[in-house]
C-alpha positions as CSV (number, residue, x, y, z in Angstrom):
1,X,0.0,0.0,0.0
2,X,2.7,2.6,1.1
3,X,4.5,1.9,-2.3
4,X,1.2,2.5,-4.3
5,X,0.6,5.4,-2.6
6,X,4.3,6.7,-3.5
7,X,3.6,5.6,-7.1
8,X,0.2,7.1,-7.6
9,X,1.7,10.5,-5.8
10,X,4.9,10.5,-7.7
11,X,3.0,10.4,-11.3
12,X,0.1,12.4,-10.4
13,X,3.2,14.8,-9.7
14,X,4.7,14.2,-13.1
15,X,1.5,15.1,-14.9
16,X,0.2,18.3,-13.3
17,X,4.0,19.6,-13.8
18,X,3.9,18.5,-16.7
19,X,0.9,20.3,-18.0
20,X,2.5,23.3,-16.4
21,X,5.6,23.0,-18.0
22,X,3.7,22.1,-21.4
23,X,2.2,25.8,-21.2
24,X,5.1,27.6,-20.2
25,X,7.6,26.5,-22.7
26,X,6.1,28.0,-25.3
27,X,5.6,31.1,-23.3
28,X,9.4,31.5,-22.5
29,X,10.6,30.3,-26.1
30,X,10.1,34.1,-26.9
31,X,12.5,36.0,-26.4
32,X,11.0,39.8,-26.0
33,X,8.8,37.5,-23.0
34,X,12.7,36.5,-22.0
35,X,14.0,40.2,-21.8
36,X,10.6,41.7,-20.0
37,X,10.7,38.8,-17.4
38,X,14.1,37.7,-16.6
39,X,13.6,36.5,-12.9
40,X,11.0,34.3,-14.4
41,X,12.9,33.7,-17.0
42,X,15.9,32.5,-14.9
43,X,13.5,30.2,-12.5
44,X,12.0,28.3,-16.0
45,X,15.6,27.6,-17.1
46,X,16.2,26.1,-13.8
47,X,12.8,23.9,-13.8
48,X,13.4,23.1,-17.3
49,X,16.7,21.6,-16.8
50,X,15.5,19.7,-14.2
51,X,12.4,18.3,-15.3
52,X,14.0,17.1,-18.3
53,X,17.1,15.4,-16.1
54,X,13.8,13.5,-14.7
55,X,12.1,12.7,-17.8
56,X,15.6,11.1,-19.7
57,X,16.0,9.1,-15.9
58,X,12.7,7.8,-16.5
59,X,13.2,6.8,-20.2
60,X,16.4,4.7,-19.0
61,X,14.5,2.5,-17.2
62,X,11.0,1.9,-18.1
63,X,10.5,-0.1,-15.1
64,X,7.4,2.1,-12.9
65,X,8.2,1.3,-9.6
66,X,11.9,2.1,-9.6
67,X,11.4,5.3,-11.7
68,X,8.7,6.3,-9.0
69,X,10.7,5.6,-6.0
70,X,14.0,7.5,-7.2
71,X,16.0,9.7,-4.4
72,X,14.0,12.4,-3.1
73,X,11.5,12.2,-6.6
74,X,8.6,13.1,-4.6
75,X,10.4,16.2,-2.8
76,X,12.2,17.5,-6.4
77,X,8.4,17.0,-8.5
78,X,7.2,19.5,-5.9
79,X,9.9,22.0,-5.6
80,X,9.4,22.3,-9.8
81,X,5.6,22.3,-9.1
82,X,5.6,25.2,-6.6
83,X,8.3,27.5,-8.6
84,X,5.9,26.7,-12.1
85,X,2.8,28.0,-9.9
86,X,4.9,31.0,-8.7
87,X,5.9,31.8,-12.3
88,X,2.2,31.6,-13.6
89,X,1.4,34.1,-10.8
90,X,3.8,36.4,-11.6
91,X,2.9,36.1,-15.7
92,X,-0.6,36.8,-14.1
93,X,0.7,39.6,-12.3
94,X,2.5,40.8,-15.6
95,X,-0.2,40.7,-17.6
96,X,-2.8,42.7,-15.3
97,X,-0.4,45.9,-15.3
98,X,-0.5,45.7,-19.0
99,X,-4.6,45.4,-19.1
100,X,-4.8,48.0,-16.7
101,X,-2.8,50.2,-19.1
102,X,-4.8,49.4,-21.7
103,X,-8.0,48.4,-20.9
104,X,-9.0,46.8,-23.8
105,X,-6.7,44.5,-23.2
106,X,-9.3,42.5,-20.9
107,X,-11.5,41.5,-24.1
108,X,-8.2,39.1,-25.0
109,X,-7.5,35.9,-23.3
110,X,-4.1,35.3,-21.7
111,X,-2.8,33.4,-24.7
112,X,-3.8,36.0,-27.1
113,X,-2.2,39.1,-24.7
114,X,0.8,36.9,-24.7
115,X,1.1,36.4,-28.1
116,X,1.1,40.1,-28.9
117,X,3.7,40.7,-26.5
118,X,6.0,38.2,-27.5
119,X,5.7,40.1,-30.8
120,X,6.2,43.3,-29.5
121,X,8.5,44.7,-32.2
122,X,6.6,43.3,-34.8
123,X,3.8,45.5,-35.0
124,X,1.6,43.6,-37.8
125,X,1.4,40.7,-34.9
126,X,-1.8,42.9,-33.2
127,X,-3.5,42.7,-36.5
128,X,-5.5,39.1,-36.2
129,X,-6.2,40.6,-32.8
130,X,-7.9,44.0,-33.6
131,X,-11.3,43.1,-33.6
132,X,-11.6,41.7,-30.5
133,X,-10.1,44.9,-29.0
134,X,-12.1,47.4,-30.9
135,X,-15.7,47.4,-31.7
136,X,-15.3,47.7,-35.7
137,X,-11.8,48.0,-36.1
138,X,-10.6,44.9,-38.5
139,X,-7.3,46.3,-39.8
140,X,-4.8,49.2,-39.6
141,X,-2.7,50.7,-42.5
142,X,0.5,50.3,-41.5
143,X,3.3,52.0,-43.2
144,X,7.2,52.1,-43.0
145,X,8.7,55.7,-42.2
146,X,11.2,56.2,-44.3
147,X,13.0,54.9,-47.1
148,X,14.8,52.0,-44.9
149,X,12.5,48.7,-45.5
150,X,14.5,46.9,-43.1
151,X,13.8,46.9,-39.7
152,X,12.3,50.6,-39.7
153,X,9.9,52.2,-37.7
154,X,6.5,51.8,-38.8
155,X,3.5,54.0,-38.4
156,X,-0.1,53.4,-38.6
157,X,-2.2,56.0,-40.9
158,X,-5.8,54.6,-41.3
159,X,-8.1,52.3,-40.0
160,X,-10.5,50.1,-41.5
161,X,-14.2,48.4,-40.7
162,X,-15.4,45.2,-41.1
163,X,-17.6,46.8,-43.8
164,X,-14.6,48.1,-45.8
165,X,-14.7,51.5,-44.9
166,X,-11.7,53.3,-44.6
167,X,-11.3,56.1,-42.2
168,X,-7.6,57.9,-42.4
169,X,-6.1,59.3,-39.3
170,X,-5.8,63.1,-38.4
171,X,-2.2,62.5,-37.3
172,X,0.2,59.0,-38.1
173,X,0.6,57.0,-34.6
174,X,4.3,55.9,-34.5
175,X,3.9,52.0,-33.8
176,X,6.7,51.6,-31.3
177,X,7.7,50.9,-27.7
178,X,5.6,49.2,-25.6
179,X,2.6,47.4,-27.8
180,X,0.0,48.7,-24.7
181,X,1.5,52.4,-25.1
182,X,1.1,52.5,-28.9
183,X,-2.4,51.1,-28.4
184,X,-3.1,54.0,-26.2
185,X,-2.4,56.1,-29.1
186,X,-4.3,54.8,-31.6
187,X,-7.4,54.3,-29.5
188,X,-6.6,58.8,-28.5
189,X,-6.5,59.4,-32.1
190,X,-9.1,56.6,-33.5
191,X,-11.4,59.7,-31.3
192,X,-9.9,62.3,-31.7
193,X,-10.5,61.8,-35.8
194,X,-14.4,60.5,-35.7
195,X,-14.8,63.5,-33.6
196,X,-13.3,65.6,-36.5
197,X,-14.8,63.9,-39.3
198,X,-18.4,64.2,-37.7
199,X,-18.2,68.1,-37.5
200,X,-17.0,68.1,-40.6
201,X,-20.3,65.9,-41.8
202,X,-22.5,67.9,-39.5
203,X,-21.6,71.2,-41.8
204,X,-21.6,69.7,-44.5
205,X,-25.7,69.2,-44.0
């Protein structure tokens, strides 16, 4: 009974952490994600080597009841389990400051905010995601500034509805920095330019 009980615990273990680690491997592959959460970043390195020093012991010997009852298995599957819990938290934790800076940020799930910042000098990524942050935004036009095709600033100069209609900006935003901040800006000047563009319809009747 006791080594069924150590068996059962050890590879209920092995699958919640694995499902964890599953989730967050992807997450830290990127590395903007890497440079904006290095602590993190530093403490999925560490589980990650370790996890997978378990998994090739366990494919060594394919024999259940010695993998299970290794040296201190039960002890090192739940030190990795607690420090992937406190990493999700923290991702948690990073993700709310950037919905409370933009707001509209809440209408994405965690794997869609996480895409866009793992992206976050790609500009064009937010595209796909447009829609579910605005009400009838689909698409922006996005320009380079410049001459310089490579690697150039980009800025975005119209937007357009799900309709087709196009609706140019009063001012360019310049699409860099922080994706949330440059958001911000579009969402001041998406405003600022129906505002304009409805006085301008209002004397024209």
């Amino acid at each position: 009974a006791v080594v069924s009980t150590q068996s059962t615990g050890v590879i209920e273990l092995i699958l919640t952490v694995q499902r964890q680690w599953m989730y967050l491997e992807n997450i830290f592959l990127g590395e903007d994600i890497r440079k904006q959460l290095p602590r993190e970043s530093a403490e999925f390195d560490d589980v990650n080597h370790n996890w997978k020093t378990i998994m090739d012991s366990l494919a060594k010997d394919n024999n259940a009841l010695r993998g299970t009852h290794q040296a201190n298995m039960l002890e090192r599957l739940n030190d990795m389990n607690n420090k992937l819990e406190d990493i999700q938290k923290s991702l948690d934790m990073y993700l709310e400051t950037k919905r409370q800076i933009f707001p509209r940020f809440y209408f994405l799930s965690n794997d869609d905010l996480l895409e866009i910042l793992g992206q976050s000098r790609n500009p064009t990524a937010v595209q796909p995601h447009l829609k579910k942050c605005f009400d009838n935004i689909v698409q922006l036009q996005m320009e380079k500034i410049g001459i310089d095709s490579k690697g150039g600033k980009m800025e975005a100069v119209a937007m357009f509805s799900a309709d087709g209609e196009k609706v140019e900006f009063n001012t360019q935003v310049t699409l860099e920095g922080p994706v949330e901040a440059w958001l911000c800006d579009i969402e001041d000047t998406m405003r600022v330019t129906l505002r304009q563009q409805l006085k301008l319809c209002r004397v024209a009747l």
